[in-house]
matplotlib code that plots the C-alpha trace (Angstrom):
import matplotlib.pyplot as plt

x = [-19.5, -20.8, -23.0, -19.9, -17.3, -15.7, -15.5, -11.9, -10.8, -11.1, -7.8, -7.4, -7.7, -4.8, -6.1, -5.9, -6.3, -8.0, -5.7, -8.5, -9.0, -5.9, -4.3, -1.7, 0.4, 0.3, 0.0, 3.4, 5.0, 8.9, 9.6, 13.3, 15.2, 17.2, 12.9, 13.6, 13.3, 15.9, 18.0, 20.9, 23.5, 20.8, 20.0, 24.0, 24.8, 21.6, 22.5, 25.7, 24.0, 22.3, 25.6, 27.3, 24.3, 26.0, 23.0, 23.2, 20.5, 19.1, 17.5, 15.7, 14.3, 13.1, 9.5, 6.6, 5.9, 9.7, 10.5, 11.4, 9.0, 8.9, 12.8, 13.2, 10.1, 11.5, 14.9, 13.7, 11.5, 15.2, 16.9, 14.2, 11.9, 8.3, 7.8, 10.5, 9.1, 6.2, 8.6, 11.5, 10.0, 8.1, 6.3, 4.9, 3.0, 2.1, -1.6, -0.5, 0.1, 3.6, 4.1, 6.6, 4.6, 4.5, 7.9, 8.8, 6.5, 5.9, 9.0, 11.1, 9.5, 10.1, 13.7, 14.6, 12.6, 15.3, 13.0, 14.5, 14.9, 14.0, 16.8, 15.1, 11.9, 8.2, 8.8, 12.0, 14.4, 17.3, 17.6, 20.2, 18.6, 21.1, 20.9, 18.9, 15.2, 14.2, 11.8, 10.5, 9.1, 7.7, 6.7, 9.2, 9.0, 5.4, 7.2, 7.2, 10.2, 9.9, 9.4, 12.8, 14.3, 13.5, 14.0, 18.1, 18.6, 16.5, 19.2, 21.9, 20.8, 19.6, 22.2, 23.5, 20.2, 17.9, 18.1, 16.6, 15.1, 13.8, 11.3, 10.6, 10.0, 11.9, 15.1, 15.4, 12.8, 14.9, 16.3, 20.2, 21.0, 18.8, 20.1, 23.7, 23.4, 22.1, 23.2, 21.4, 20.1, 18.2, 15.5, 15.0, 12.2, 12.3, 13.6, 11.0, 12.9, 12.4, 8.6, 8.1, 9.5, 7.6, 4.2, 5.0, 5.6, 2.6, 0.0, 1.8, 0.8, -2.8, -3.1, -4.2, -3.2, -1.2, 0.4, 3.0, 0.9, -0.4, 2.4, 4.1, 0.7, 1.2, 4.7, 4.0, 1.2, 2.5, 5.9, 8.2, 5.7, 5.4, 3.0, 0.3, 1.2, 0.4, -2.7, -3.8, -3.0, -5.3, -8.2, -8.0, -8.4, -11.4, -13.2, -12.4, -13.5, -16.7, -18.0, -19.6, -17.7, -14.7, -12.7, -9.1, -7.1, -6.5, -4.0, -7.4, -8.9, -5.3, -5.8, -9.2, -8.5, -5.2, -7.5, -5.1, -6.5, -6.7, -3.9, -6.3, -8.1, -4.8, -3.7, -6.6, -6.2, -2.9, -3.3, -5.7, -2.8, -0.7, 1.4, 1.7, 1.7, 4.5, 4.0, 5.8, 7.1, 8.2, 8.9, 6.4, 3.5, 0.0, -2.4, -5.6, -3.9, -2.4, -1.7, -5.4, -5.4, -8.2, -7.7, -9.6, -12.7, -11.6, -9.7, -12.7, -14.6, -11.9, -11.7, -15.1, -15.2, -12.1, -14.2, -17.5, -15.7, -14.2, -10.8, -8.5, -6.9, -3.1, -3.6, -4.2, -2.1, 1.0, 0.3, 0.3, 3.8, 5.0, 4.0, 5.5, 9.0, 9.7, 8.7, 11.0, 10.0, 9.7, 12.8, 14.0, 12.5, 9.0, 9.4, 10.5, 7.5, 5.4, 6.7, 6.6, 2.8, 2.8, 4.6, 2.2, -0.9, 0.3, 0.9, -2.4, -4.1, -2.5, -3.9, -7.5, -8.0, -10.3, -9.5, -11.4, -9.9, -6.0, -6.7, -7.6, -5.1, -2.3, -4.0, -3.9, -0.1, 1.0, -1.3, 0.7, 4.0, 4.0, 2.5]
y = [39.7, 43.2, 45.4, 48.1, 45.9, 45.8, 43.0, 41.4, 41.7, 38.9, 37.8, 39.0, 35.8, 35.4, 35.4, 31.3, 30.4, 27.2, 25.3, 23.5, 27.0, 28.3, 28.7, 26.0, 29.4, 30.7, 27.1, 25.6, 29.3, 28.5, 29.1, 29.0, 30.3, 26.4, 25.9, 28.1, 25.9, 26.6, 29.5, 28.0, 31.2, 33.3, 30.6, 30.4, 33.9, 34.4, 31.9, 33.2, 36.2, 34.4, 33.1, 37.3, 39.1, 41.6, 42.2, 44.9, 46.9, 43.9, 44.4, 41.1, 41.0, 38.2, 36.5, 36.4, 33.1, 32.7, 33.0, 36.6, 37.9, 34.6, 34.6, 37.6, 37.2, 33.6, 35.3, 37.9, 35.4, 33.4, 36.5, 37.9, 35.4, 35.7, 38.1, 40.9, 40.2, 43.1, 45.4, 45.3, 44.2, 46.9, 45.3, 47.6, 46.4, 47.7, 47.9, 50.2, 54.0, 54.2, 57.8, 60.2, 61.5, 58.1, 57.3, 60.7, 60.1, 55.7, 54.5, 57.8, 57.3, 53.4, 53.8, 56.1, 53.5, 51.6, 49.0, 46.6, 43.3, 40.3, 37.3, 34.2, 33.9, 32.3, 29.3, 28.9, 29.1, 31.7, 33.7, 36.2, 39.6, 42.1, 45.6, 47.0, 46.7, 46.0, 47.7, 45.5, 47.0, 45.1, 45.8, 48.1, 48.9, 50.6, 53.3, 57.0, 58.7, 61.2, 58.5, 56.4, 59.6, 60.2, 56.7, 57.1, 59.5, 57.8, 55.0, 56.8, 58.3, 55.7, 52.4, 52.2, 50.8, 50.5, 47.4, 47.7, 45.0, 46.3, 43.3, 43.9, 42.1, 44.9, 45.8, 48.5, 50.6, 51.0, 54.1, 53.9, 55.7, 52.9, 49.8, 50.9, 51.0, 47.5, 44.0, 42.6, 39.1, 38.2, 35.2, 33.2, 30.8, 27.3, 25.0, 21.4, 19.1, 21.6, 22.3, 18.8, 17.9, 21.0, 19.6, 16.5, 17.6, 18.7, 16.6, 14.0, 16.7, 16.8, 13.4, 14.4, 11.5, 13.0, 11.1, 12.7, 13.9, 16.2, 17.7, 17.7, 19.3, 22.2, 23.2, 23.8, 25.7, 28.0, 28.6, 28.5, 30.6, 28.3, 30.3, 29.6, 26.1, 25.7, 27.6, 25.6, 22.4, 23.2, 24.2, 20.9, 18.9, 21.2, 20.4, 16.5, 16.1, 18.2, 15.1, 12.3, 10.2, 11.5, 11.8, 11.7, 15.1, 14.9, 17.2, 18.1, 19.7, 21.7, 23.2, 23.8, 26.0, 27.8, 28.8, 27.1, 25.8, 21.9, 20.3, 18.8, 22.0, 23.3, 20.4, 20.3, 24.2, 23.4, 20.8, 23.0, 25.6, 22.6, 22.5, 18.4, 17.6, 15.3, 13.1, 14.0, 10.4, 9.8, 11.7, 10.4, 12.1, 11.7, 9.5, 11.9, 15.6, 14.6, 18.3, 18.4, 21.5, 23.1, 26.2, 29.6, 28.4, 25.6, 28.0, 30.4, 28.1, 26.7, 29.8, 30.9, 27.9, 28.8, 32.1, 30.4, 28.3, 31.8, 31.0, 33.5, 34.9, 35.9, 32.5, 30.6, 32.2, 31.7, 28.2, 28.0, 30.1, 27.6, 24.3, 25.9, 27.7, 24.3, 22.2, 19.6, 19.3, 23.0, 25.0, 28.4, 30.2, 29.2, 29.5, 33.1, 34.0, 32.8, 34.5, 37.8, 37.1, 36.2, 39.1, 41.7, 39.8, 40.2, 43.6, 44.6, 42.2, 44.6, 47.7, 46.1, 44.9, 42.5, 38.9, 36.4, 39.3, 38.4, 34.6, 34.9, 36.6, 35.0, 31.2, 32.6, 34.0, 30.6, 29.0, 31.0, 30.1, 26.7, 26.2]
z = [-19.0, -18.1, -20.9, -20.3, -20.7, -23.9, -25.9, -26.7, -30.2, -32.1, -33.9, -37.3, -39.4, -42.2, -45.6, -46.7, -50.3, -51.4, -53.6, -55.3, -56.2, -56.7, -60.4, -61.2, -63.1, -58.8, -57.4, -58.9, -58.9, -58.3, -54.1, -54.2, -57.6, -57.7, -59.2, -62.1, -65.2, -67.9, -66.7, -66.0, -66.4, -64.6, -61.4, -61.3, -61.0, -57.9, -56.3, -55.4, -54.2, -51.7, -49.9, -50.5, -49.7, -52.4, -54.9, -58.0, -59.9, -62.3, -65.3, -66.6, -70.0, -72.2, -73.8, -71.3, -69.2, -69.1, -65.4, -64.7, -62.2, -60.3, -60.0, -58.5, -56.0, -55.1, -54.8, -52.7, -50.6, -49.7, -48.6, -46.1, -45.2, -45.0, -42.5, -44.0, -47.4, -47.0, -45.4, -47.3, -50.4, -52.9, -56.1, -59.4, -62.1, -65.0, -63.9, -60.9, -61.6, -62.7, -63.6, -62.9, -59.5, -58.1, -59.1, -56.6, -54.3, -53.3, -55.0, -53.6, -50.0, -49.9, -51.0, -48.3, -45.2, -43.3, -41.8, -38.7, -40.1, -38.1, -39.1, -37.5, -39.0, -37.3, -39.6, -37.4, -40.6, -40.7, -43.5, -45.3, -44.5, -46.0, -45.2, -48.5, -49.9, -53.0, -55.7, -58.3, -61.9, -63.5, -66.8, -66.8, -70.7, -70.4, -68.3, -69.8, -70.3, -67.6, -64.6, -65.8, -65.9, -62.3, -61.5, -62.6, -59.9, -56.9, -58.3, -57.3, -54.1, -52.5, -53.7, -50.4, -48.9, -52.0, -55.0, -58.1, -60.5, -63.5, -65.5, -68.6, -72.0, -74.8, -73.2, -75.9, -75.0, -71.5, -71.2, -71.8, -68.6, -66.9, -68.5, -67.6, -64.4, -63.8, -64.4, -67.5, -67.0, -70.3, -70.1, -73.1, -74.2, -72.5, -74.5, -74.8, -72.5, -69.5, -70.4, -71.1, -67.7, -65.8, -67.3, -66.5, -62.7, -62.7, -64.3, -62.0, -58.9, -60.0, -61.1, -64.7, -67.0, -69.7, -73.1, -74.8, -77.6, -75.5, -73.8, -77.7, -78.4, -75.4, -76.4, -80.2, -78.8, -76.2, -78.2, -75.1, -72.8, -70.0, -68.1, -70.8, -71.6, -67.6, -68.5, -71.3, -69.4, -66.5, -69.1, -70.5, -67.1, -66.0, -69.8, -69.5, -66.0, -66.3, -68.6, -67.9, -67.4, -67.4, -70.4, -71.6, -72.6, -76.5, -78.4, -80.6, -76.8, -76.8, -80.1, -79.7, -75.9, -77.7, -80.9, -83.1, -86.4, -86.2, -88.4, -90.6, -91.8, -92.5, -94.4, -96.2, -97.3, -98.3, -100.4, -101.7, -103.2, -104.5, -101.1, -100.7, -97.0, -95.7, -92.7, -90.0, -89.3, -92.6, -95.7, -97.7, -98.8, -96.9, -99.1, -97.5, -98.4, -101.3, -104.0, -105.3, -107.7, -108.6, -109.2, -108.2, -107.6, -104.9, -103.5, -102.9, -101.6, -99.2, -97.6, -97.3, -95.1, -93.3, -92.4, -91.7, -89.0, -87.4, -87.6, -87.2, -90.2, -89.3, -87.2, -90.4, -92.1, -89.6, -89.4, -93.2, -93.3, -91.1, -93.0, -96.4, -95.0, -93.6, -96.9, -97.4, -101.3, -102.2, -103.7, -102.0, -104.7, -104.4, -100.6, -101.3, -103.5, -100.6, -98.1, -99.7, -99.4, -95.7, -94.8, -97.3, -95.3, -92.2, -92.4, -94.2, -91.3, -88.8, -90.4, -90.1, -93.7, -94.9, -93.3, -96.2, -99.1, -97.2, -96.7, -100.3, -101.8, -99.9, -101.2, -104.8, -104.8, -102.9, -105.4, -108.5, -107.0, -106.9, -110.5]

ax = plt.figure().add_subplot(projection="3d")
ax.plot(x, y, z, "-o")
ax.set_aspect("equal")
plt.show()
């Protein structure tokens, strides 16, 4: 080759992701919507989309980690394939600038493109393609004012060619004029069976041995988010294969990576304030947090342990709530008393009070009302 010739351009290289690297949350992201866990109504109504081609504005709301992004982005990926997606597919987070300049300006200029779409795609599949784009917000709910505002009439222009699918997780705090223009799809949290099963899928995948303790242990611990129960899972397996040997995932290790108070420190508090801890397997009382009264020195003392282990207070205290509302032995009144003190606690913890003064007030009023 001469000094003066040019050299050839090398191919651009695509960007490939390790999956040994990858996070399971991105890893076992759902590809096609029929992968959604739990959403029945939802899956139904999209997947007759898919066979009309006739989409409307959506507005999906609901608890985070319940599939709402990922449905729409495995939706969108089934209708255009993965070379459209980039071109006829426009993504906002809450992290990008989302104010009412960049709602007249990117989301305006996108809405107005009528990019060719290719129908046969490299992967030799044949997908939908229908004649519109689609603009994603998510986190819809953190927009101002102003930019919805100017969103309803980009809406209305541009509905010919131009979907909408608003994500957010307070559906209230949606403008009206928004919400009304678009089908509302709302998400709720998984129920156990379909986490159970999803965790299962995938502990099976990555051929983590799993017991049902510990998947019991990630549901009670991720409260229906599935996202961090998938989180917490894959935590676990790096901590128990780091050691040597390796060891086996415990429903103690969940607790521990969720920064939930082990049961037995709770138990042990509330036995402290006269609550008697039932079994969960049978409705007797456990010989080893059986009521031990003490009185206000106990109780002190309890707690300045609680501290000195850094618990979290409105953690404690939520786990405690929970144990006493649902106290098989305890009469509504007592129950009552008590939870006038959770909710005074939590709402002095929000205003950044004191955490050992709450933790201790809350033990003596719980304390009073069961004596």
């Amino acid at each position: 080759m001469s000094f003066f010739q040019p050299h050839a351009p090398k191919a651009a290289q695509k960007h490939k992701v390790d999956p040994e690297n990858q996070p399971w949350i991105e890893k076992y992201r759902p590809k096609t919507i029929d992968d959604v866990s739990a959403q029945e109504h939802t899956v139904a109504v999209l997947r007759k989309t898919l066979t009309s081609t006739n989409l409307p504005h959506m507005l999906f709301y609901g608890p985070p980690g319940t599939g709402k992004t990922s449905t729409i982005l495995a939706l969108a990926r089934q209708l255009f394939g993965p070379e459209n997606f980039r071109s006829r597919v426009l993504e906002l987070n809450a992290s990008d600038e989302r104010g009412i300049s960049i709602v007249r300006e990117k989301v305006k200029n996108f809405a107005r493109q009528t990019p060719r779409a290719q129908v046969v795609a490299s992967d030799g599949k044949t997908y939908p393609c229908p004649p519109y784009k689609i603009i994603i917000l998510d986190e819809a709910d953190s927009m101002t004012q102003d930019a919805q505002g100017a969103l309803r009439r980009i809406m209305e222009t541009y509905a010919r060619i131009t979907r909408f699918c608003l994500v957010c997780n307070y559906v209230t705090r949606i403008i009206e004029p928004l919400a009304s223009r678009c089908s509302k799809f709302r998400f709720k949290p998984l129920d156990p069976s379909s986490t159970s099963n999803r965790l299962s899928h995938i502990a099976t995948a990555e051929k983590v041995p799993v017991t049902d303790e510990v998947i019991s242990a990630l549901i009670n611990t991720s409260n229906g988010d599935l996202r961090r129960s998938i989180t917490y899972l894959q935590s676990a397996s790096r901590l128990a294969m780091s050691s040597d040997p390796p060891t086996e995932i415990t429903p103690s290790d969940i607790q521990e990576i969720a920064g939930v108070v082990p049961n037995h420190v709770i138990h042990d508090f509330a036995a402290t304030l006269g609550v008697e801890v039932v079994s969960p397997d049978a409705m007797n009382v456990d010989d080893g947090a059986k009521a031990k009264r003490k009185g206000f020195d106990e109780v002190r003392k309890n707690v300045k342990g609680l501290i000195r282990e850094g618990y979290s207070a409105s953690q404690i205290l939520s786990q405690l709530h929970d144990l006493v509302i649902e106290h098989p032995t305890l009469t509504a009144q007592q129950k009552a008393r008590c939870a006038l003190a959770f909710a005074e606690a939590d709402k002095a913890l929000c205003d950044g009070a004191d955490e050992e003064l709450w933790i201790l007030e809350v033990g003596l009023r719980v304390f009073k009302a069961l004596s």
